[in-house]
N, C-alpha and C positions, 0 to 999 in steps of 0.2 A: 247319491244317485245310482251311481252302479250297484250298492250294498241290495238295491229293491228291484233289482230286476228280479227276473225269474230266473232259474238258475241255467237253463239253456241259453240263453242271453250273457248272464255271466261268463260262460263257458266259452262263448263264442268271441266276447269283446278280448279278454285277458288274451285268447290266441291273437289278437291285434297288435292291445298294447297294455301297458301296464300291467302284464305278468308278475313285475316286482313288486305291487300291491296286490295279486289273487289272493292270496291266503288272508290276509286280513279283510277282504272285499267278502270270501267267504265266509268267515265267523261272523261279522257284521249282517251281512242277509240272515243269518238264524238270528241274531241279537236282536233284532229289529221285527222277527216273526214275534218273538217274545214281549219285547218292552217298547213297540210303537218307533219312527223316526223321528220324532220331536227333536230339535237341537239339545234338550237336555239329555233326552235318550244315548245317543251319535255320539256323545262327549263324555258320557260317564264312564266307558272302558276307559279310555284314556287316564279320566283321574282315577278310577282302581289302579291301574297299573301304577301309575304314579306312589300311589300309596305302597305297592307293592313293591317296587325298587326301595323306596327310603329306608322298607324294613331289610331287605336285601343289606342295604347297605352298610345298616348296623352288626348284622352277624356277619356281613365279611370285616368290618374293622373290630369286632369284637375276637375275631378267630387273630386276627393278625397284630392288631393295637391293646391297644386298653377299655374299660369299659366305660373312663369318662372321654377316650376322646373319640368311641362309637355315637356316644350321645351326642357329640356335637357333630362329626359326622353327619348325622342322621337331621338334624336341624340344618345345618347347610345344604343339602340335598333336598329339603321339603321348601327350601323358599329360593335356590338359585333359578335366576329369571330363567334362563332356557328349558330350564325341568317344572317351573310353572307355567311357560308357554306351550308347551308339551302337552300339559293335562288338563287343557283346555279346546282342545284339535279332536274333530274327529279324523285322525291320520294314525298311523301304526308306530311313531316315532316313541311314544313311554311303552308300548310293549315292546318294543325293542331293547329302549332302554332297561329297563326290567328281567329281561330275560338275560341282556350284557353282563348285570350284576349278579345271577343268581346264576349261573352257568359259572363262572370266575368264582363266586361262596361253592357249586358244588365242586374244582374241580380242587382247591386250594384246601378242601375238608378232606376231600381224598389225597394230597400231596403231607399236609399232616398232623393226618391220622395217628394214631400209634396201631392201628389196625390194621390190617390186609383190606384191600377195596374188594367190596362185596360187587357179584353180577348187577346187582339194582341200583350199588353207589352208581355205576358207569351206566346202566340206562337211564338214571335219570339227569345224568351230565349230557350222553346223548340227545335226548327229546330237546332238553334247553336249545343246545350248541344248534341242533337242527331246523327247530323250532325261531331260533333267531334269524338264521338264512330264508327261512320261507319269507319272515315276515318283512324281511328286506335282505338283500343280496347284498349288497357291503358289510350285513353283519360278519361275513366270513373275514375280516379283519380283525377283527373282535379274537376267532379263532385262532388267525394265528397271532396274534398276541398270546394266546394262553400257551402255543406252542413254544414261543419265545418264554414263559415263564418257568414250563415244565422241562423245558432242554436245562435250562439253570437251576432246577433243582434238581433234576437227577444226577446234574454233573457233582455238584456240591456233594449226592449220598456215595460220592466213593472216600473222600476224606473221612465223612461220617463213619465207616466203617471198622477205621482206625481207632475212631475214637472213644464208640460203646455207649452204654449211657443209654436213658429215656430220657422223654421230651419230659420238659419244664413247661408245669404252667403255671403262669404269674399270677397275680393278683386282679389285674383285668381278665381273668379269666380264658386266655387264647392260648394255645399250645403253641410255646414258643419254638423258634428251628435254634439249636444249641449250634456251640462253636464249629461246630463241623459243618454245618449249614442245612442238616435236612431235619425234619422232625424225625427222631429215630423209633422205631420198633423196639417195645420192651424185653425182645429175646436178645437185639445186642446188634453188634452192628453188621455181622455177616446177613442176618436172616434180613436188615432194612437196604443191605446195598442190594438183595437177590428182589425185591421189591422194588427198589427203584427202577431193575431193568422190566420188571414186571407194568409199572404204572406204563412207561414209553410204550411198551406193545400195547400195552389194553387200550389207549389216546389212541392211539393210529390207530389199530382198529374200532373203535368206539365213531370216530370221525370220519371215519370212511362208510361206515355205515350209515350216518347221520346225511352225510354229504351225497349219497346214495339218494336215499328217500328223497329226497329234495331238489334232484338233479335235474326235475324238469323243469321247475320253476327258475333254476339257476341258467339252464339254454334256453327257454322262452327270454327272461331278462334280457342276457346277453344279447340274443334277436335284435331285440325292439330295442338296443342303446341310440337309436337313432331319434328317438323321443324324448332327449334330454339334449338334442342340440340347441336348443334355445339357451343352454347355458353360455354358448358362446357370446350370447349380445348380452351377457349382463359382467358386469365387477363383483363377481362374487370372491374375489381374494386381492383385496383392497386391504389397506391398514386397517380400517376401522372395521368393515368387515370378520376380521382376524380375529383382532384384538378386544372387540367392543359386542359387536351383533353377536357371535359362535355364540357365546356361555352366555355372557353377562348382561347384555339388552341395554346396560346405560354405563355411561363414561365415567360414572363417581363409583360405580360400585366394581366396574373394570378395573381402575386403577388400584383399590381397597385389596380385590381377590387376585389380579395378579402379583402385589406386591405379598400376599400369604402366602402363593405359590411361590416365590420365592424363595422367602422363609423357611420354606420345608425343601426344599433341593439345598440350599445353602448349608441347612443341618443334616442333610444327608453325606453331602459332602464334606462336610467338617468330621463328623465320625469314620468315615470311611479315611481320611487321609490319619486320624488318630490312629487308628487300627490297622494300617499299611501294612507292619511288619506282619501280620497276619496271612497278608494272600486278602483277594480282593473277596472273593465268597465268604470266607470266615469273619472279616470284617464285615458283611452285610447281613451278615445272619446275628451280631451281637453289637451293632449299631441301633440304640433305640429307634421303632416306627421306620426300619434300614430295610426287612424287605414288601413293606406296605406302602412307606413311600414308592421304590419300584414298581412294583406292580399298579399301584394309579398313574406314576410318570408312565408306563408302556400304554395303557390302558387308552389316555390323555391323550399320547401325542403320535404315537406310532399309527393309529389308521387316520390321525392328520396330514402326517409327511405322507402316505401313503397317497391319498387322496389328493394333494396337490402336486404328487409327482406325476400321479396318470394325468390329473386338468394339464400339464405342458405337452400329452399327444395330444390326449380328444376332450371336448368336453366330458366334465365326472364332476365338478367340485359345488358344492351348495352349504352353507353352512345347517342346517336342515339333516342332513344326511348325517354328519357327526352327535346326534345326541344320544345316541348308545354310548358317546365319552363322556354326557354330564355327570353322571354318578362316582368318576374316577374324577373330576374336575374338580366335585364338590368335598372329596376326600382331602386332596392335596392343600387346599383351603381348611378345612380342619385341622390337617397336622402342620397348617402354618400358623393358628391361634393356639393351638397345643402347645407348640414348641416355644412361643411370646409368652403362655402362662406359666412354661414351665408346673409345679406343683400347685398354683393360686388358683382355685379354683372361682376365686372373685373375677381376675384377671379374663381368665379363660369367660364366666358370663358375661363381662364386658365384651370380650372381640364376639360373642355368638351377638351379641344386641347390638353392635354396630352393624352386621352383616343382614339382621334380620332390619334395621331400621332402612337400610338404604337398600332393600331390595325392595321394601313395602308400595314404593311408590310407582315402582314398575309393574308391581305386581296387579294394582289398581288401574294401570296406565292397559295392562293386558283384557283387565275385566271391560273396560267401556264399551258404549253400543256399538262404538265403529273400530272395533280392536282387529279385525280379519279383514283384512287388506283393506281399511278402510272402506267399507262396502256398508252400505244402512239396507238391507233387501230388506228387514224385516218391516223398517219406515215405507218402504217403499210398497209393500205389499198391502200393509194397512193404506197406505195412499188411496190405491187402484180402486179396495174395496169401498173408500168412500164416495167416490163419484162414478166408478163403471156399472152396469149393469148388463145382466144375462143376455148374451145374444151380441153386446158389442163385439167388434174387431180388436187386437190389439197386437201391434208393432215393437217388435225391441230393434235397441240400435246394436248391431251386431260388430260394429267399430274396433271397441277395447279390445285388449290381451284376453281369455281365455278364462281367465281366474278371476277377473273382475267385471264380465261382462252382465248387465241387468238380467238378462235372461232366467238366468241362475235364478233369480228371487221368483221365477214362477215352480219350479223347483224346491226350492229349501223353505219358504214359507206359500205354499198355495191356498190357500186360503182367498186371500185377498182377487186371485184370478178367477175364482172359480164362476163358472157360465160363461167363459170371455171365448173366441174364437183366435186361436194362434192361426193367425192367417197366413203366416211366410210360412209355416211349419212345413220341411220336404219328409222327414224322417224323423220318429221319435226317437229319444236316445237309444229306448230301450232295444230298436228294431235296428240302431246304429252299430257299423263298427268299432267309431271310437264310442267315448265319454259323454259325451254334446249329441244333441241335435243336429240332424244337421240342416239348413234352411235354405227357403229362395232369397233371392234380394226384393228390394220392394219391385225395382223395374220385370224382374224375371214372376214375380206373383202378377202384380198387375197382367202380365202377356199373359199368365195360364186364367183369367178371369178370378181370381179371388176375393178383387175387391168389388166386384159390379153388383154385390146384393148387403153392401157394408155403408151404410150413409152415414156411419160415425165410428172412428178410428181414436185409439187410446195407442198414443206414439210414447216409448219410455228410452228417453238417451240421457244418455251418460254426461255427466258432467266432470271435467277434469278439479282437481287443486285449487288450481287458478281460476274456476269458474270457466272454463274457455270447451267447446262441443268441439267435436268430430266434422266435417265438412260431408263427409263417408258415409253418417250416421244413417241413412234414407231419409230424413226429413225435407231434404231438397225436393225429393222425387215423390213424395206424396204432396207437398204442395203445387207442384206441377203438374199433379194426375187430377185436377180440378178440388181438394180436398183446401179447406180455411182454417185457420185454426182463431178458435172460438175462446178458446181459454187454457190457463197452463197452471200447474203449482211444482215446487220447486221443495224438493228433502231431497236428504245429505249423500252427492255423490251421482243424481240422478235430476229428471226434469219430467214432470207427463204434463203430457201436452194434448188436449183435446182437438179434433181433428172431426169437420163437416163437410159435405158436399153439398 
């Protein structure tokens, strides 16, 4: 809805509220000039981007891992429920995601290189890193995570220096970081310690300038945080919430992938306590999969702790917000079948086909008609169309939360309204501050006369779970305004109910 305003209308609601959505609100309005709003339309950036992270995903574990366990990588990543609920949304959450991976592949190509980073390596780590803050404001976690990466490898290029030598690349094809810790420059290791002081200033500045461009979006956000207080009335950091909902969407396949994640921290730490006598960097830089497990553990959990440390001031936390970590999630699960396959590559397709078999059913569970909050607007729409006609009236119950209110389905499937009269209408979204409509109640339409030229009313409320209505809904108040109701049909989530005087 907002994607099809006009863009002065755009322009005007984001100075309201959801600033943390304009940039993607804006790409969406051209998308949509282009390829129509149809729910297929609305949804298929999302599974590009999708598609686009998993390949992300491959060439950051192919620079850092090996090539068979990029491949499975890469399969974990195309069917982890959160990153198939992702690319199902029309939301900004897989460009996000997408952009988390490909900003961490360009910065970890520049870290190493055997080459000096070119002015274009850095603008095109810029545009990502920037690029990611527009399209949502917590991606700046993301950021400093890679700050958290790059402090640790530049510290590592001063042993390096001692040490001489070029990078090694293995058999999976990644330029491996040798015992000193950093990927070294083939002039030796003076020329790669004066580069490493070199990468820290080009970062900082590379992200200052990114963080620049972007900085209005970043204080409009900041603004409107008061449009996320509703986090306060939910549990959104519950055990099962945590542990179950974040990544993995069902409790057999939680169980499976955290028990991989495991697997791969446990052999991280096994290697690292073998390799002690070394100093803890030298030991991480020639501990198999030592600093890719890292960097998915940072990736993973650091703008989790981060996020549930600001939800104890003010509301912040949604699981929703963290899926710029599925692709670091889906990593750390790969190198926990990696490391159970050891060299079997039969082994290793067996944990991919347990992971793929018990995501399948969530994956299906995602597809069904009532998969987005439970909502049937589409049933609901075809409804309308079969028994209203041009020139009726028609009432929604304006009761529910926000995101599930029937309204919505005159919106996202109109078809079925079309000729009807929105009688409580006060404001169209598009002339709106916020997002929504904003309306009369029936009592407040009845006092402006809206219904005195309406002899039949199409009332659409909402049905809860349990089958139980709203008291709220108006239906009270239009049976009291002299109106009978003559007939009713009932699909999923909803009730219309014909309505005479």
């Amino acid at each position: 809805m907002s994607a099809q305003r006009p863009l002065p209308s755009l322009f005007h609601m984001v100075g309201h509220i959801d600033a943390v959505h304009g940039l993607y609100y804006l790409g969406l309005h051209f998308w949509i000039d282009l390829f129509g709003a149809s729910p297929f339309s609305t949804r298929l950036p999302s599974a590009l981007a999708v598609g686009a992270m998993v390949a992300g995903v491959v060439l950051l574990v192919d620079r850092l891992g090996t090539r068979r366990l990029a491949v499975i990588a890469g399969i974990v990543a195309a069917v982890l429920p959160r990153v198939t609920s992702m690319g199902t949304e029309s939301r900004s959450y897989a460009i996000g995601a997408a952009l988390a991976v490909w900003s961490t592949w360009a910065l970890v190509r520049i870290v190493t290189s055997r080459h000096r980073a070119s002015r274009a390596d850095w603008v095109v780590y810029g545009v990502l890193a920037g690029a990611g803050v527009g399209v949502f404001v917590y991606f700046g976690l993301i950021v400093g995570v890679h700050a958290l990466l790059l402090l640790a490898l530049a510290r590592d290029a001063r042993p390096a220096a001692a040490a001489g030598g070029a990078a090694h690349v293995p058999e999976g094809g990644a330029a491996s970081i040798p015992e000193g810790g950093a990927a070294q420059h083939p002039e030796g290791g003076a020329a790669r310690l004066r580069e490493g002081g070199d990468v820290v200033r080009a970062w900082v500045a590379t992200v200052g300038v990114a963080l620049l461009a972007v900085s209005p979006i970043v204080v409009f956000s900041v603004a409107q945080r008061g449009q996320v207080s509703f986090l306060a009335r939910r549990d959104t950091t519950s055990p099962r919430a945590l542990l179950v909902e974040l990544w993995f969407g069902d409790t057999r396949f939680a169980v499976v992938a955290w028990a991989l994640v495991a697997v791969a921290v446990v052999a991280l730490a096994a290697g690292l306590l073998h390799r002690a006598r070394d100093g803890w960097s030298a030991a991480l830089s020639v501990t198999p999969r030592g600093v890719l497990t890292v960097t998915a553990l940072l990736l993973a959990f650091v703008p989790a702790a981060a996020l549930l440390a600001l939800n104890l001031a003010v509301p912040a936390f949604s699981g929703r917000y963290l899926s710029f970590s599925a692709p670091a999630v889906a990593i750390l699960v790969a190198i926990g079948i990696d490391v159970l396959a050891s060299r079997r590559t039969a082994v290793a397709a067996l944990g991919v086909a347990v992971v793929v078999g018990l995501a399948a059913p969530v994956w299906l569970d995602q597809r069904g008609p009532y998969a987005k909050n439970a909502t049937g607007w589409q049933d609901l729409s075809a409804l309308v169309g079969e028994h209203a006609v041009a020139g009726d009236a028609v009432v929604f119950d304006e009761s529910p939360k926000p995101s599930i209110e029937p309204r919505l389905a005159l919106h996202t499937y109109p078809d079925g309204f079309e000729g009807l009269r929105d009688v409580t209408l006060k404001t169209p979204f598009v002339d709106a501050d916020g997002w929504r409509d904003d309306v009369l109640t029936v009592p407040e339409a009845a006092a402006a006369g809206r219904f005195d030229d309406a002899p039949r009313v199409w009332f659409v409320e909402y049905v809860a779970a349990d089958g139980s209505t709203s008291p709220k809904s108006g239906l009270r108040e239009l049976l009291g305004d002299g109106y009978a109701e003559v007939g009713s049909w009932s699909t999923h989530r909803a009730r219309l109910v014909e309505l005479e005087r």
